[in-house]
Backbone as a chain_set.jsonl record, in Angstrom:
{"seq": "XXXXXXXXXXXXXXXXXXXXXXXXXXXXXXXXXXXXXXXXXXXXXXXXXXXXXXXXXXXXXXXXXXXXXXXXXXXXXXXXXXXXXXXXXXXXXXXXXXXXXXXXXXXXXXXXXXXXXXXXXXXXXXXXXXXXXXXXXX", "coords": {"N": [[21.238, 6.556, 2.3], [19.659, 4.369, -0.067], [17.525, 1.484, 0.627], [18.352, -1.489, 0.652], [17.321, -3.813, -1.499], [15.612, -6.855, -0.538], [14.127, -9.412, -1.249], [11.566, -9.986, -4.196], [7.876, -9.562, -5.266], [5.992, -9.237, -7.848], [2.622, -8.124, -8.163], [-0.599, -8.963, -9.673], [-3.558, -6.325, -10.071], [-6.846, -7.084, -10.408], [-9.19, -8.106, -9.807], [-11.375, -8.691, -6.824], [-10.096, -10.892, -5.908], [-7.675, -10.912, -6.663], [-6.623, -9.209, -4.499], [-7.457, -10.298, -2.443], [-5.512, -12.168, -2.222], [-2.956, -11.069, -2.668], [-2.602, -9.035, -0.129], [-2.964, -11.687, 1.507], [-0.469, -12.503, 1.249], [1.351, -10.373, 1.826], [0.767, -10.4, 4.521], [1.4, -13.195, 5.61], [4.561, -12.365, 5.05], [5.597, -10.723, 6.717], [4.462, -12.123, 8.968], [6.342, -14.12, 9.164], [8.718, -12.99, 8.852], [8.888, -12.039, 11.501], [7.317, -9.707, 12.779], [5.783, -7.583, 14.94], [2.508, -8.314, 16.035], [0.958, -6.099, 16.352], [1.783, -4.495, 14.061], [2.238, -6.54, 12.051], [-0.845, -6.227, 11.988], [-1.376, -3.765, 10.629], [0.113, -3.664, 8.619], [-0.914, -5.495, 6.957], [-3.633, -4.065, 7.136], [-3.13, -1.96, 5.84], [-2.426, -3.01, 3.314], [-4.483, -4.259, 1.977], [-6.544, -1.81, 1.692], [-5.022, -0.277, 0.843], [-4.727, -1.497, -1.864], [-7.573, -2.1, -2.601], [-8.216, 0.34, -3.057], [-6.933, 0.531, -5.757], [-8.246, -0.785, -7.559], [-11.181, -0.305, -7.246], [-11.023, 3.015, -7.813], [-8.754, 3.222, -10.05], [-9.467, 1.716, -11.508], [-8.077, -1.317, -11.868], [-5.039, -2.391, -11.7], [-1.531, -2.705, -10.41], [0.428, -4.573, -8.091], [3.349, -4.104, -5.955], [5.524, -5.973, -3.806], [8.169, -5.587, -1.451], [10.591, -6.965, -0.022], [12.332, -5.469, 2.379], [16.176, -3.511, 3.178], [17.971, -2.228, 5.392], [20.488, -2.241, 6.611], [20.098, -2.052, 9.178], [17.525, -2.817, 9.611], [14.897, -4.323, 9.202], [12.37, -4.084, 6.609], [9.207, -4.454, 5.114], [7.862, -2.778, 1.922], [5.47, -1.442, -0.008], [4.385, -0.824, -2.902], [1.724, 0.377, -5.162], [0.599, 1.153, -8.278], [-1.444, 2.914, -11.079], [-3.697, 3.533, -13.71], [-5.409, 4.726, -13.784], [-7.662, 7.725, -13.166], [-6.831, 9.624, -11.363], [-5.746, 12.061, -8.922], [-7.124, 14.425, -8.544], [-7.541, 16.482, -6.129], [-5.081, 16.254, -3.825], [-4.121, 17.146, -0.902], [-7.168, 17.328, 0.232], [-8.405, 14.796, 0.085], [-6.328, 13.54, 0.98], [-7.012, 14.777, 3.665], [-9.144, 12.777, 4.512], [-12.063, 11.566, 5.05], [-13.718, 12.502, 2.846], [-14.556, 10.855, -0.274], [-15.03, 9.532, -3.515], [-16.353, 7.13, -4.035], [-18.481, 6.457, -2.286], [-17.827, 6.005, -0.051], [-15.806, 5.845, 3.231], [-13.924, 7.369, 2.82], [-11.478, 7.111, 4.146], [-9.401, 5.236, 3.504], [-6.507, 6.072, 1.555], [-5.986, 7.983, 3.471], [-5.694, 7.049, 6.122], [-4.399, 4.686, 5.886], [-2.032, 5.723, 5.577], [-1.267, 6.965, 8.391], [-1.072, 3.956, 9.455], [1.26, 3.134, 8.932], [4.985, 3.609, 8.469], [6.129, 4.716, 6.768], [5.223, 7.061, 3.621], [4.297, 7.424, 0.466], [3.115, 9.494, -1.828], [2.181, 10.084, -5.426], [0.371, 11.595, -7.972], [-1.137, 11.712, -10.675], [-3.377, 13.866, -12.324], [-5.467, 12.439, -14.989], [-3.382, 10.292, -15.652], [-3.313, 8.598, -13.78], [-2.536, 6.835, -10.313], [0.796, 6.333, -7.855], [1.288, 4.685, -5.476], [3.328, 4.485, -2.629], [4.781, 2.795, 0.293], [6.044, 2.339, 3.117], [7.218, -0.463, 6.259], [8.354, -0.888, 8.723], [10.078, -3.536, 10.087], [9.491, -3.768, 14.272], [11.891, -3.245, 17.288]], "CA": [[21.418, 5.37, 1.492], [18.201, 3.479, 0.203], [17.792, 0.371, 1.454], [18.727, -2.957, -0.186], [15.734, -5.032, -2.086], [15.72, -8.625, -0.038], [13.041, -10.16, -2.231], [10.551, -8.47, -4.58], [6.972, -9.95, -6.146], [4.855, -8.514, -8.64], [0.821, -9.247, -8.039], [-1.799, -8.089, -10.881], [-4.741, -6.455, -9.166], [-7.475, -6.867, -11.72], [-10.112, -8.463, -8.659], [-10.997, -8.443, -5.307], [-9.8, -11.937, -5.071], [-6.185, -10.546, -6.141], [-6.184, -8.502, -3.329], [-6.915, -11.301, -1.045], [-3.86, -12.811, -2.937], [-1.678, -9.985, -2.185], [-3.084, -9.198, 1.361], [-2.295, -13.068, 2.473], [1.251, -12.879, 0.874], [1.678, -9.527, 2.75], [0.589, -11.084, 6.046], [3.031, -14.475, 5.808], [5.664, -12.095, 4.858], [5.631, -9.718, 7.958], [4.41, -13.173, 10.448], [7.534, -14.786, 8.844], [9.971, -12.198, 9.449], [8.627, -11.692, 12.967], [7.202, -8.422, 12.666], [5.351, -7.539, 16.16], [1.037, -8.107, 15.988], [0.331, -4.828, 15.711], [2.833, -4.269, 12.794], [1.425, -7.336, 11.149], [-1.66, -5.484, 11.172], [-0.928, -2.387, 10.04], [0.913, -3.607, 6.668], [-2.263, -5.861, 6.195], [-4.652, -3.059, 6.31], [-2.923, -0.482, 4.869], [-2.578, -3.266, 1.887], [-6.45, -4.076, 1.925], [-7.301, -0.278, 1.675], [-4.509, 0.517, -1.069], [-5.345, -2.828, -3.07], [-9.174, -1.883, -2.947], [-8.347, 2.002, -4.346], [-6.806, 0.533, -7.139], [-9.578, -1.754, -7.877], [-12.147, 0.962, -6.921], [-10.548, 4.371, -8.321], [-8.232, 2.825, -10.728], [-10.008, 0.309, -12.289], [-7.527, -1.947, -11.843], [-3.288, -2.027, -11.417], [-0.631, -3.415, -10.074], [1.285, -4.279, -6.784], [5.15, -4.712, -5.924], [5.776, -6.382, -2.432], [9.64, -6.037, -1.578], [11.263, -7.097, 1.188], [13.938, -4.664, 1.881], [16.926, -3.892, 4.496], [18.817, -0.823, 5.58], [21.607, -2.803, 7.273], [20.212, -2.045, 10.528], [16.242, -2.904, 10.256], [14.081, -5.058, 7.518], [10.969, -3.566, 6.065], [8.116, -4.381, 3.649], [7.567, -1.912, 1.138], [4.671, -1.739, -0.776], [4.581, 0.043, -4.557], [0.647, 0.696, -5.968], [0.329, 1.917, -9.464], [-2.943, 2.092, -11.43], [-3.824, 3.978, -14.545], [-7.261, 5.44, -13.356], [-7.94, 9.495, -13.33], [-5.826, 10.409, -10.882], [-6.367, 12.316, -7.618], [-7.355, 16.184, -8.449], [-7.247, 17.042, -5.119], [-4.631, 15.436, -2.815], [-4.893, 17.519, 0.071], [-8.664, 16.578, 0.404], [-8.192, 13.561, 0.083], [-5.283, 13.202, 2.751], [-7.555, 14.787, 4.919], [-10.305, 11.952, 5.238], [-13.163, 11.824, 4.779], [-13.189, 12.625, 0.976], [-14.748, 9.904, -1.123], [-15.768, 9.476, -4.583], [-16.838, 5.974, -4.345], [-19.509, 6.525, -1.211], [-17.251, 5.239, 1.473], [-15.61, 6.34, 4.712], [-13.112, 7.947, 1.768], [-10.329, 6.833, 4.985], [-8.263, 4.287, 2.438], [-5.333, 6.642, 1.773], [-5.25, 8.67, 5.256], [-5.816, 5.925, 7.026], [-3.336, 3.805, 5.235], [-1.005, 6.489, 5.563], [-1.179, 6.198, 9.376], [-0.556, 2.515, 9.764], [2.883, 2.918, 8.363], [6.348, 4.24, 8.98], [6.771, 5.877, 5.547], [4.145, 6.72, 2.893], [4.73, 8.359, -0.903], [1.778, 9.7, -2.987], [2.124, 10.444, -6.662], [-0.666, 11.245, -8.498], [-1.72, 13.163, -11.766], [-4.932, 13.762, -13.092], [-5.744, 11.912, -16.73], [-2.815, 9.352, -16.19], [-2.979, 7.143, -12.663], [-1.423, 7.014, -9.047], [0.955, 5.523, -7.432], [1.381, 4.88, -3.668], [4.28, 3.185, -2.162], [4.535, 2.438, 1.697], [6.713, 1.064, 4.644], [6.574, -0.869, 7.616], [9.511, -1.354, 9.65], [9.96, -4.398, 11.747], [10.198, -3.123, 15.384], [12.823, -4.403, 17.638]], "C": [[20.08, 4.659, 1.327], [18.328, 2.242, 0.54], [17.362, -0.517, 0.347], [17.039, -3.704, -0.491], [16.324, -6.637, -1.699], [14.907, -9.813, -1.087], [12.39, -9.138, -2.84], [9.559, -9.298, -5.489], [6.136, -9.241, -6.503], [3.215, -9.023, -8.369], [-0.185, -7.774, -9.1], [-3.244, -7.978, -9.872], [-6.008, -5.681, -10.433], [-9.369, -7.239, -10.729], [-10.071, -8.217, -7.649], [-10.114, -9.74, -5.125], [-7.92, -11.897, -5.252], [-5.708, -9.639, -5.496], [-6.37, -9.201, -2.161], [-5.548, -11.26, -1.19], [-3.065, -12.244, -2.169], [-1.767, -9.77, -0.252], [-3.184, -10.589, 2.164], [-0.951, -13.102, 2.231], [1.966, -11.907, 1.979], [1.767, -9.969, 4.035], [1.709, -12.234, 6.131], [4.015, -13.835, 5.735], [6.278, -11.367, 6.236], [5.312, -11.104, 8.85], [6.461, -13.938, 9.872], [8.86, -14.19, 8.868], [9.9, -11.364, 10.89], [8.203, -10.25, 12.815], [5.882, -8.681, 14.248], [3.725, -7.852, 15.813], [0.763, -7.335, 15.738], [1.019, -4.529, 14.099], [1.877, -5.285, 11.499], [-0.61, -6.761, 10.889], [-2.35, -4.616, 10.373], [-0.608, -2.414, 8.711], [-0.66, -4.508, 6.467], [-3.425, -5.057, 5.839], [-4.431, -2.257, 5.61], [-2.602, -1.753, 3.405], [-3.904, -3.797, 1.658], [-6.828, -2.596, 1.545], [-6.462, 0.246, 0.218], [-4.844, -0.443, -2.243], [-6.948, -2.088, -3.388], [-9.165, -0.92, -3.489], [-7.596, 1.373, -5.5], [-7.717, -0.285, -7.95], [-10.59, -0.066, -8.346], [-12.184, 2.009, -8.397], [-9.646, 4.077, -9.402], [-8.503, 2.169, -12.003], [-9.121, -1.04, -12.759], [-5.761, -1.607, -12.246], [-2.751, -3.529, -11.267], [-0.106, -3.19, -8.628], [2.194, -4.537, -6.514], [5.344, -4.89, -4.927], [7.415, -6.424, -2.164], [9.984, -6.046, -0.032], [12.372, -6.349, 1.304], [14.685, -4.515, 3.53], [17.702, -2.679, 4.561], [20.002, -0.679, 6.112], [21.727, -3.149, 8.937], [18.641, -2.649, 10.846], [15.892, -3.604, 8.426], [12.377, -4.609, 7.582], [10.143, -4.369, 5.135], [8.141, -3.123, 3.119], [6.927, -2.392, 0.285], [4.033, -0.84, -2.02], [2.781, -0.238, -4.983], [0.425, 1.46, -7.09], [-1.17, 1.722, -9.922], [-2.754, 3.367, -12.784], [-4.944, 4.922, -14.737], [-7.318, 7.246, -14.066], [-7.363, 10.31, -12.77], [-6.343, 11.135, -9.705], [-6.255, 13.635, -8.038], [-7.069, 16.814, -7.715], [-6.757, 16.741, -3.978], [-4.763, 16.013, -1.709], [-6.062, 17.262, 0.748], [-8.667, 15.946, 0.774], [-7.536, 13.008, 1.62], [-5.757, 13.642, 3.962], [-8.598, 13.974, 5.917], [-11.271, 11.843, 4.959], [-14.376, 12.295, 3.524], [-13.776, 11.642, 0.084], [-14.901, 9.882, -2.272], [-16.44, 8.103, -4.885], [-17.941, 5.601, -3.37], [-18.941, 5.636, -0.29], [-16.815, 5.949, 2.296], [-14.749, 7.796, 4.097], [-11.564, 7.972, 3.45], [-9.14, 6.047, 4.365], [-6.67, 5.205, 2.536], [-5.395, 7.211, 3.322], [-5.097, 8.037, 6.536], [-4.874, 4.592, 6.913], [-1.752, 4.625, 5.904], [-0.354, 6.497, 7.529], [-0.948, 5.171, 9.995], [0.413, 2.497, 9.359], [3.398, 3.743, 8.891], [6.433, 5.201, 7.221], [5.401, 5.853, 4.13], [4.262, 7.88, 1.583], [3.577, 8.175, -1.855], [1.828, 10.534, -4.197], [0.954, 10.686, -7.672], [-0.792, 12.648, -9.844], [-2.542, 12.88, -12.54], [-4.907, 13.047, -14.819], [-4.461, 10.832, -16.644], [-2.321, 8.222, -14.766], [-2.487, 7.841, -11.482], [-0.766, 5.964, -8.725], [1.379, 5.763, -5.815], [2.07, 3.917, -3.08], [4.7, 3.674, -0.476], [5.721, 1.828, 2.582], [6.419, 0.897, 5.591], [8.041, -1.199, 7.732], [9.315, -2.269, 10.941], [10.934, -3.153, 13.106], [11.22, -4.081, 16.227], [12.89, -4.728, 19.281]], "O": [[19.405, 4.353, 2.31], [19.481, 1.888, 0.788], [16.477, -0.426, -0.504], [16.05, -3.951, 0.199], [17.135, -7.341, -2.3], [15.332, -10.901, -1.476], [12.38, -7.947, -2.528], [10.085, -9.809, -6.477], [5.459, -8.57, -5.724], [2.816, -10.187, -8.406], [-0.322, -6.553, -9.166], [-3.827, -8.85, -9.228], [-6.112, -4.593, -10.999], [-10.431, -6.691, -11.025], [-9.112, -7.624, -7.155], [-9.352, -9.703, -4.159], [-7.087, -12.445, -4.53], [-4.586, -9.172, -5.695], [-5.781, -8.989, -1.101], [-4.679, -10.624, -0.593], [-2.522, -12.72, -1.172], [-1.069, -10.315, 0.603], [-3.463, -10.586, 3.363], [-0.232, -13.736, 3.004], [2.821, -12.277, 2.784], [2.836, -9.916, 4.642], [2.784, -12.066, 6.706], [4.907, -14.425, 6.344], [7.425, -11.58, 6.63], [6.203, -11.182, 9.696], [7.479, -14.018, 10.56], [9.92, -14.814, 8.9], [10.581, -10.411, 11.271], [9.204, -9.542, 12.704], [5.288, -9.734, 14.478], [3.677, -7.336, 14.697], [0.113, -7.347, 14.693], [0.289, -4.389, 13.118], [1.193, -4.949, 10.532], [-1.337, -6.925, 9.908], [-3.396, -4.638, 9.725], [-0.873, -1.583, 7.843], [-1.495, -3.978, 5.734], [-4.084, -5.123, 4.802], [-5.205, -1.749, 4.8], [-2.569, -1.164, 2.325], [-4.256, -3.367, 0.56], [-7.826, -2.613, 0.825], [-6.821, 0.782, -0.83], [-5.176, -0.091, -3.375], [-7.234, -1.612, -4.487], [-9.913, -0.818, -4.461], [-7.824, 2.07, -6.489], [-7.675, -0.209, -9.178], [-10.61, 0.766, -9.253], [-12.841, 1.965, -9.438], [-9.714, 5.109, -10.071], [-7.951, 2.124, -13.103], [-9.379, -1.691, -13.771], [-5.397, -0.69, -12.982], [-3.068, -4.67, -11.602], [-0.117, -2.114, -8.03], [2.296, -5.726, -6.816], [5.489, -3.77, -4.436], [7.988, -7.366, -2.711], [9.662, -5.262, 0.861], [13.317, -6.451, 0.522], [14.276, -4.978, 4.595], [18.039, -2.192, 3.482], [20.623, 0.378, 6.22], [22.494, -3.796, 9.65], [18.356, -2.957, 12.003], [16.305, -3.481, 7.273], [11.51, -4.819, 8.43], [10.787, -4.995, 4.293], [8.475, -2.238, 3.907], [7.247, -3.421, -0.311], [3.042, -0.16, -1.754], [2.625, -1.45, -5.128], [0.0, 2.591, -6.856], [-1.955, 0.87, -9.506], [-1.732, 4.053, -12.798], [-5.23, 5.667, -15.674], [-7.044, 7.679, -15.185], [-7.187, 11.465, -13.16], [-7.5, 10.832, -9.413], [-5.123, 14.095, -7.889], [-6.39, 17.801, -7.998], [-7.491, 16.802, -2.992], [-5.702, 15.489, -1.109], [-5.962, 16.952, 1.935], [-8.906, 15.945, 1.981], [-7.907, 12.468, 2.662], [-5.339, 13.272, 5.059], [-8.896, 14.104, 7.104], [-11.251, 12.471, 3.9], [-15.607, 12.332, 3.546], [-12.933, 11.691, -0.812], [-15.045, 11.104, -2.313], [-17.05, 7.969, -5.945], [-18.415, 4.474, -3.514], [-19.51, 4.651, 0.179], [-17.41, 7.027, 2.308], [-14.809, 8.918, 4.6], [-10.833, 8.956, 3.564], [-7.99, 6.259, 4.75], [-5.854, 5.012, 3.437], [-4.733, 6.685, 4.217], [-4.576, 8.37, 7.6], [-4.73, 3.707, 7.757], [-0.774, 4.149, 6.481], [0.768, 6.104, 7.85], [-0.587, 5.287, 11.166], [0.741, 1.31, 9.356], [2.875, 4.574, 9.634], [6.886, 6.322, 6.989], [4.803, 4.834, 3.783], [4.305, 9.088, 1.815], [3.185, 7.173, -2.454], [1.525, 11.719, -4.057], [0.624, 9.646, -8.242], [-0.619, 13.866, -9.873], [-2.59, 11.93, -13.321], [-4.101, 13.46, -15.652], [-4.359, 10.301, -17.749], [-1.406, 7.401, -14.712], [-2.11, 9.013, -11.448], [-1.169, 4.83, -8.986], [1.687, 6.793, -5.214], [1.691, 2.753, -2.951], [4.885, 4.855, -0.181], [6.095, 0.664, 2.438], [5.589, 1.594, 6.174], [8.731, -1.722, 6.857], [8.825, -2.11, 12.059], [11.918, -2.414, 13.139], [11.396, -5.28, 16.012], [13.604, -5.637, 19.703]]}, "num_chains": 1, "name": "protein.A"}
């Protein structure tokens, strides 16, 4: 069964400063539904690292923050689209170390790690998108 949408906000990521945006909304949302310290930092970086690839690699997107519920546990889930070029070689990529923008190229695999659930779509000449969970622990 998928799990119920509790809330759900759209954020335009066209700057860095709307990825603060998003990356402080993320954070109040997870301190405000008690999500453990570590947890709360986990959904903040992994949305710092996917906000910045759509900036980056994208050249700008979108982000969907939803609060959601499974009857037994409440999550964030976090939706990244972008319109960019697309990822040629996901494998690669998911392995690390990978960049095209002269960085650690850790963003996705490292993102992907700080979460409980992590979905990567991508095709060359028309965008990716990358949507995420965090499950409060209990």
């Amino acid at each position: 069964m998928a799990p119920e949408i509790v809330t759900a906000q759209d954020f335009r990521l066209a700057t860095e400063d709307d990825v603060l945006v998003l990356r402080r909304r993320v954070r109040e949302l997870a301190e405000q539904r008690k999500f453990d310290t570590f947890a709360i930092a986990a959904v903040t970086t992994a949305t710092s690292e996917l906000g910045r690839n759509v900036l980056v690699h994208g050249k700008g997107g979108e982000a969907v923050v939803e609060e959601i519920s499974d009857g037994f546990r409440t999550g964030i889930r976090l939706t990244f689209s972008d319109k960019g070029p697309g990822i040629p070689d996901i494998p690669r990529v998911m392995n690390g170390g990978y960049s095209t923008a002269r960085s650690m190229g850790l963003g996705l695999s490292g993102s992907k790690r700080l979460v409980d659930e992590f979905e990567l779509d991508s095709k060359v000449g028309h965008g990716t998108r990358v949507t995420v969970t965090k499950w409060k622990r209990f």
